[in-house]
C-alpha positions in Angstrom: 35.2 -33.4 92.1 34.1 -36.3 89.4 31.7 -37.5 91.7 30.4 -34.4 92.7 29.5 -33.5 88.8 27.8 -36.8 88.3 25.6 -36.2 91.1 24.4 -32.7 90.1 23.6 -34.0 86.4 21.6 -36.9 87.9 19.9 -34.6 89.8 19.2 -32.2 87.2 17.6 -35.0 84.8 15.9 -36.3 87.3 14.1 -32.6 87.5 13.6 -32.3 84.2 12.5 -35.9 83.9 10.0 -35.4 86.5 8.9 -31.4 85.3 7.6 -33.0 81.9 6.7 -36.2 83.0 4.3 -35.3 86.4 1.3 -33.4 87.1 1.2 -33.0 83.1 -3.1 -31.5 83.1 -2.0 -29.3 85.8 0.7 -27.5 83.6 -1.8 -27.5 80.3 -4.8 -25.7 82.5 -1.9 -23.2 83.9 -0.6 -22.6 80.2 -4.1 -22.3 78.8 -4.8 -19.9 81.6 -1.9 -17.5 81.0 -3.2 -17.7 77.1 -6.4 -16.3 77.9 -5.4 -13.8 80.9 -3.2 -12.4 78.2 -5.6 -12.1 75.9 -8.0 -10.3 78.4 -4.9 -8.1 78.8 -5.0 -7.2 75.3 -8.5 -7.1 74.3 -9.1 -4.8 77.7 -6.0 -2.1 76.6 -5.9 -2.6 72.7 -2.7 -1.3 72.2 -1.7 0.7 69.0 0.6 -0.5 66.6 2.5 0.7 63.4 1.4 -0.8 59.9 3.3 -0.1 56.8 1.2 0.1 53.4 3.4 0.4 50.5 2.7 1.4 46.6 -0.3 3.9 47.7 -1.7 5.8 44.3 -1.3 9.3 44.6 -4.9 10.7 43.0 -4.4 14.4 41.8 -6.8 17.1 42.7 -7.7 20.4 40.9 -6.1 19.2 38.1 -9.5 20.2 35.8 -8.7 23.8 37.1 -5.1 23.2 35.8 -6.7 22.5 32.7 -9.1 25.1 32.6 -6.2 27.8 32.7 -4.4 26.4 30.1 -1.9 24.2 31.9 -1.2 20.4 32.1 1.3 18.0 34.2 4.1 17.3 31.6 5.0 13.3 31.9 4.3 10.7 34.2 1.2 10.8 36.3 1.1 8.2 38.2 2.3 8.6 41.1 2.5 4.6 42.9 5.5 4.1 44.6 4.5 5.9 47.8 4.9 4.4 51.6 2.4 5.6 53.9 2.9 4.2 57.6 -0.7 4.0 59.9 -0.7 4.0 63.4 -3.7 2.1 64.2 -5.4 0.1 67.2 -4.3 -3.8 67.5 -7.5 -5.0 67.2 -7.6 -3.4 63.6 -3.8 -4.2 62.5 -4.9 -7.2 60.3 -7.8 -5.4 58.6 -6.1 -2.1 57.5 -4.9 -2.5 53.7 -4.2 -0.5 50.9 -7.9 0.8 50.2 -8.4 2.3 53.7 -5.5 4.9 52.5 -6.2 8.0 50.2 -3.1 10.3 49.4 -3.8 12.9 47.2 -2.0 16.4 45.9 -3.8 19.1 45.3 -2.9 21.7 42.1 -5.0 24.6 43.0 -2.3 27.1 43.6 -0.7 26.4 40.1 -1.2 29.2 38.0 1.8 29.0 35.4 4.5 26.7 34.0 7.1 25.7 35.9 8.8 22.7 38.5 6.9 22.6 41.4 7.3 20.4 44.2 4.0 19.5 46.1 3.3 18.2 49.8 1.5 14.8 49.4 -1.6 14.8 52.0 -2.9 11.1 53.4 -6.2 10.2 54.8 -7.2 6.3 56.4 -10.4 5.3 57.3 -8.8 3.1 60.2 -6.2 5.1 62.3 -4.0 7.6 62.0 -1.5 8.5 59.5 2.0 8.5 60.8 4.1 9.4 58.0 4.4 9.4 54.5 7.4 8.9 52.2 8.2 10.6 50.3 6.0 13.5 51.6 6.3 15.5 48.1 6.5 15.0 44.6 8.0 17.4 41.6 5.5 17.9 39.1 6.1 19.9 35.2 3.4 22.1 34.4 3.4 23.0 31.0 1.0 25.3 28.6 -2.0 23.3 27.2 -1.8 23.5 23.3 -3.7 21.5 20.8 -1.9 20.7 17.6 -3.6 18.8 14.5 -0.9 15.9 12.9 -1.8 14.3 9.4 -2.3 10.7 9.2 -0.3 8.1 7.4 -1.3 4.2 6.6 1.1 2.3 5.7 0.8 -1.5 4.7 2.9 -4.3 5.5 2.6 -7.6 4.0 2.1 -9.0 0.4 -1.7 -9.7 -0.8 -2.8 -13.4 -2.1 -1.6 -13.7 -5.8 -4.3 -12.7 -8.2 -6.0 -9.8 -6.0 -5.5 -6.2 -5.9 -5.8 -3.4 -3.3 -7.3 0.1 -4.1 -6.2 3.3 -2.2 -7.1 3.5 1.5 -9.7 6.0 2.7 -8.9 6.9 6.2 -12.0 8.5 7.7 -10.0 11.3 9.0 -6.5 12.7 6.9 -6.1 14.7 9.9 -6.5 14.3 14.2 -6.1 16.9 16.8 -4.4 16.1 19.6 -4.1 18.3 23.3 -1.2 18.0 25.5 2.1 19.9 26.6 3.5 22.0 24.4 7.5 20.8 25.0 6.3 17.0 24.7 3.8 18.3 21.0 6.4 20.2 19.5 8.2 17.0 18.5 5.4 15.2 16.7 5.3 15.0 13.2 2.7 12.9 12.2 0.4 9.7 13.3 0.1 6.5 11.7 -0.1 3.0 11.7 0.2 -0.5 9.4 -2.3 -2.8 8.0 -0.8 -6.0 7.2 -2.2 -7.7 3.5 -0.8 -10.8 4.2 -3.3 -13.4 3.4 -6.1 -10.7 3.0 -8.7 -11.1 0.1 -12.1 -9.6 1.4 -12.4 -5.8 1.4 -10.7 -3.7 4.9 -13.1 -2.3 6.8 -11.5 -1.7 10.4 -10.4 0.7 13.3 -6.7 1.2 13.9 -4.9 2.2 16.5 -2.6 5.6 15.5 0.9 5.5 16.9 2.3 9.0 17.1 6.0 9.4 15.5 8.7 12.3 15.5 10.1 13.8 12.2 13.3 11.2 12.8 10.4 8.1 12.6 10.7 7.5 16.5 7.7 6.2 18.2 6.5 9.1 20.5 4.0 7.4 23.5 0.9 8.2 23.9 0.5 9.1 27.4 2.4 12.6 26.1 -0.8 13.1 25.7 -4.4 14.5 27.8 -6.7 12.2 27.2 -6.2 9.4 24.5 -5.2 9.3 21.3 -8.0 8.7 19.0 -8.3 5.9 16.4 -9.4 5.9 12.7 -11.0 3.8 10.5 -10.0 2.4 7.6 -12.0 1.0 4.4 -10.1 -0.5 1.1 -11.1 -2.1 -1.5 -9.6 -6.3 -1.7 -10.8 -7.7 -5.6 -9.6 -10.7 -7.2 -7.7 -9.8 -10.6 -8.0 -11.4 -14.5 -6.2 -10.4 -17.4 -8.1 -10.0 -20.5 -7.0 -8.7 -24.6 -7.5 -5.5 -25.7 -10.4 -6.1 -28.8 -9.2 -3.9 -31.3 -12.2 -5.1 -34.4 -14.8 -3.6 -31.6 -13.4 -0.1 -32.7 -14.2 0.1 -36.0 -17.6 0.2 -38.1 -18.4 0.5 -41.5 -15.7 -2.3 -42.8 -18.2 -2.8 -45.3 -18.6 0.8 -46.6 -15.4 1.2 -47.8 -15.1 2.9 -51.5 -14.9 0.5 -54.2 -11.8 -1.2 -54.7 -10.5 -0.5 -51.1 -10.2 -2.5 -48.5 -9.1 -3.1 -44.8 -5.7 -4.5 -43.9 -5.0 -4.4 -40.7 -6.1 -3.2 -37.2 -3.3 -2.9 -34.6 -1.9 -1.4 -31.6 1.2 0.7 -32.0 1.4 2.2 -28.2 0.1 0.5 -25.3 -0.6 -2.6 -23.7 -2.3 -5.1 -25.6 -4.0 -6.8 -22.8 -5.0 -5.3 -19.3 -6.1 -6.0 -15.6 -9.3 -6.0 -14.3 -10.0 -5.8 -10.5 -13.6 -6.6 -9.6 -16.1 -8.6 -7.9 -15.9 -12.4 -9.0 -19.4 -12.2 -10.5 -18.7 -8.9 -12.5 -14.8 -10.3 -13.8 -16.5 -13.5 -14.9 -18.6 -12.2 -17.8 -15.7 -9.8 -19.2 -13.4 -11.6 -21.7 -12.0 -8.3 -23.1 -11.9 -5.1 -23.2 -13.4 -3.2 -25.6 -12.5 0.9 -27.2 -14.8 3.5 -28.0 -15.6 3.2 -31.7 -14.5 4.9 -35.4 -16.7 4.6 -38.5 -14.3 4.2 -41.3 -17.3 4.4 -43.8 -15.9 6.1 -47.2 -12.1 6.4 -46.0 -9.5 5.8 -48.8 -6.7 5.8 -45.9 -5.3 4.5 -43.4 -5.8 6.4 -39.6 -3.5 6.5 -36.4 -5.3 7.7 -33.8 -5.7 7.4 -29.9 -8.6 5.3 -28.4 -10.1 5.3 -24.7 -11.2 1.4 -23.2 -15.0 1.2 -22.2 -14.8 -0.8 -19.3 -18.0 -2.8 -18.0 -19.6 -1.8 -14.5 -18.2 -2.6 -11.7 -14.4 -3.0 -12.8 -11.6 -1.3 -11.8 -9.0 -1.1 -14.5 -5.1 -1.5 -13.2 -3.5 -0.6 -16.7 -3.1 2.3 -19.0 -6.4 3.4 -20.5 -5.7 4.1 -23.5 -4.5 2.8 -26.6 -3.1 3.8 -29.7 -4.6 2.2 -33.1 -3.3 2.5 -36.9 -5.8 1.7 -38.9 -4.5 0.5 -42.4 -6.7 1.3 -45.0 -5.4 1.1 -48.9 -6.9 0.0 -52.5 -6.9 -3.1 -53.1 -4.7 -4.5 -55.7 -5.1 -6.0 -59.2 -3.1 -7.1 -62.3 -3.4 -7.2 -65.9 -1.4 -9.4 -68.2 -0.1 -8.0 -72.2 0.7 -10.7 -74.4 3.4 -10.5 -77.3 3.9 -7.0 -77.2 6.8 -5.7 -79.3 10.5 -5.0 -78.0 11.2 -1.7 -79.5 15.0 -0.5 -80.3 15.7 2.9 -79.5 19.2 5.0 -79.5 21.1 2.8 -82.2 23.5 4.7 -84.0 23.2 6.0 -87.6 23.9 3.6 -90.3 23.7 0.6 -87.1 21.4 -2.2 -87.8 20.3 -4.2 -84.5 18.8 -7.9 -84.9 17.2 -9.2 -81.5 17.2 -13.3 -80.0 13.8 -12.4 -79.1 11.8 -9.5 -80.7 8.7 -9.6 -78.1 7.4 -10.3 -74.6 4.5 -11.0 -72.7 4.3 -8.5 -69.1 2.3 -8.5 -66.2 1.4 -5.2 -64.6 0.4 -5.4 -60.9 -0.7 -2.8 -58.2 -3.6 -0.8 -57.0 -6.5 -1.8 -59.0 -7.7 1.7 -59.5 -4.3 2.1 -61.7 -4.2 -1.5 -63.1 -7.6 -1.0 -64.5 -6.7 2.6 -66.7 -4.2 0.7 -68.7 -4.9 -0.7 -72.3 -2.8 -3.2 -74.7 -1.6 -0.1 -76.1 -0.3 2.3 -73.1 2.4 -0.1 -72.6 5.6 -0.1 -74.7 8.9 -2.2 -74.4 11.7 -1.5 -75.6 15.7 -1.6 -75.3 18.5 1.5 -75.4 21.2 1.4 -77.1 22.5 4.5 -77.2 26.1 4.5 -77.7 26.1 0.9 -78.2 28.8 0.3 -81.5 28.7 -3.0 -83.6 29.2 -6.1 -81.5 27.1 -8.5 -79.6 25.6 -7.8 -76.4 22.9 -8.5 -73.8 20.7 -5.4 -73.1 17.6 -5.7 -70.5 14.2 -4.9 -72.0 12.3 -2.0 -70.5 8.6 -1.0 -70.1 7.1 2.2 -70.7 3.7 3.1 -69.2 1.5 6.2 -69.5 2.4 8.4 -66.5 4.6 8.3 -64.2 2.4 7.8 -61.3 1.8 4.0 -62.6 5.8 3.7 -63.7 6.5 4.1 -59.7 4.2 2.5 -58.2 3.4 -1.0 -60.5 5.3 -4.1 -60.4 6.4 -5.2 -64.0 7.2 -8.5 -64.7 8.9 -10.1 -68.3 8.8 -13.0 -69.8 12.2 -11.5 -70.8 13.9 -9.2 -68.9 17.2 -9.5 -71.1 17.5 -10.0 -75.2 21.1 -10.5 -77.0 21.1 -7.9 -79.6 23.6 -8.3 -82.5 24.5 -4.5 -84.0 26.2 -4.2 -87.0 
């Protein structure tokens, strides 16, 4: 039996040895042979085959008539995910792709709102369409409305130190925007951010509008027919200096005050003392202040607290109050005039009292507004001491001055050469 199986594997590799080994060009002509008659084969009867094209766009038709009544397709338009399967002839299997194929639906029998399923029909410019899947889709039709949002700019972002921004102008406050009525309800308003950081020229630009709910949640776009539109933006970028509020630029006349009056003072009370200035570099480098509209205080005898508006140069845009409030101190100027030896009067002693004094005059100096100062002669003042219910003794009594009315009593400053005397009574 062993010898038996050795022979039959010897023969066998002895066929196979010689198969691959002999008459080698005979068996390449025969196999080239069979390659071509089966080619013939082929080529002669061009048998059909199935192709498979996936993710064919779905284009939708009569959807201007949709329109035209009103209507639109609520959400999602695109319709990509379709499979359409072509049977087609072999000899046009490798050439057939996605462009030969055309699926469309068709939206002329819509005629209110409502969930609609639709049959999706398929055309191809090379063979025949087998099948399509899925062979519908579900489309929303809703009721065209347009609705008109405000718009918001926002900013994000800190400007360069020493600039300022003015207020935005948006070239439109307001858009109108077309689309179904369930998917407009919800929007509140469209906006969109600018971002300052690093900014120092003037904005000038288009933005894009994002719409948003009332709860601040982003709402997209393709909500809506056609696209949302854009706005432009322009805002003012200036560099920024701080200059002093010049109060002496208020006032004329300083030197047409009355005689014997004179200006004290000129300072703010209320509001700021110096300001910001936004401007062009060129404009902000020839301002050092700010000046106020102007008061003549020709003839006045008092002071004034009054309210005064900035003039600002051309071409500045002020950042601070613009206003200030000024008191102008106006008084007469003041004097003094000086008595020598004058007399210390007693007054009050008792009957039968004699009173000797340490030191029986003084010299005084009378000081205060000039126009009072100057009325008063050697003998409108008196100076004296009281010593009413004084009884005999020793004592030190303070010398007083008596002057003419009692306008100049209140309002002069007396000083003594002796403001107390020790006065013996007996």
């Amino acid at each position: 039996m062993t010898n038996s199986n050795q022979k039959f594997s010897a023969t066998l590799k002895s066929f196979v040895r010689d198969f691959f080994t002999k008459r080698i060009a005979l068996k390449v002509v025969s196999l080239v042979f069979a390659m071509l008659l089966w080619g013939y084969v082929l080529m002669m009867q061009d048998p059909a085959r199935i192709k498979t094209i996936s993710n064919v766009n779905v284009t939708i038709e009569g959807e201007a008539d949709l329109i035209a009544r009103k209507l639109v397709i609520r959400g999602n338009k695109q319709f990509s995910d379709v499979i359409v399967k072509v049977k087609t002839q072999l000899t046009q299997y490798a050439d057939l792709n996605i462009d030969d194929i055309t699926a469309t639906i068709n939206l002329a029998g819509i005629t209110e709102k409502g969930t609609y399923k639709i049959t999706i029909s398929a055309k191809t410019t090379t063979g025949d369409i087998a099948s399509i899947s899925p062979s519908q889709v579900t489309v929303e039709v809703d009721k065209l409305v347009t609705r008109r949002v405000p718009v918001e700019i926002g900013f994000t972002g800190a400007l360069p130190d020493g600039y300022w921004a003015g207020d935005p102008v948006v070239g439109r406050s307001e858009i109108d925007i077309e689309g179904a009525a369930q998917d407009l309800a919800n929007i509140e308003q469209a906006a969109a951010d600018i971002d300052l950081t690093g900014v120092s020229e003037p904005v000038n630009r288009s933005v894009t509008l994002t719409l948003f709910d009332g709860s601040g949640n982003a709402i997209p776009s393709d909500v809506l027919l056609g696209t949302l539109p854009s706005v432009t933006v322009r805002m003012d970028v200036l560099p920024v200096i701080e200059v002093p509020v010049d109060t002496d630029s208020a006032l004329l006349g300083t030197d047409n005050l009355p005689a014997n009056f004179e200006l004290v003072s000129c300072r703010i009370v209320s509001g700021p003392r110096t300001v910001r200035l936004a401007g062009e570099a060129d404009a902000l480098a020839a301002i050092s202040s700010v000046a106020l509209d102007p008061i003549d205080i020709s003839g006045m005898r008092q002071s004034v607290k009054q309210s005064f508006a900035m003039i600002l140069p051309d071409g500045v845009n002020l950042l601070d109050e613009d206003s200030v409030e000024l008191f102008i101190e106006i008084r007469e100027k003041s004097g003094s005039t000086f008595f020598a030896g004058l007399p210390i009067e007693v007054r009050g002693i008792g009957r039968k009292l004699k009173a000797a004094l340490s030191v029986e005059a003084a010299d005084v100096t009378l000081s205060g507004r000039v126009g009072l100062v100057n009325l008063l002669e050697r003998g409108d003042v008196a100076l004296y001491i009281d010593l009413t219910g004084y009884a005999a003794g020793t004592y030190e009594v303070p010398v007083y001055v008596e002057l003419p009315t009692d306008e100049m009593a209140q309002e002069l400053v007396k000083a003594l050469s002796a403001q107390f005397v020790t006065v013996v009574i007996s």
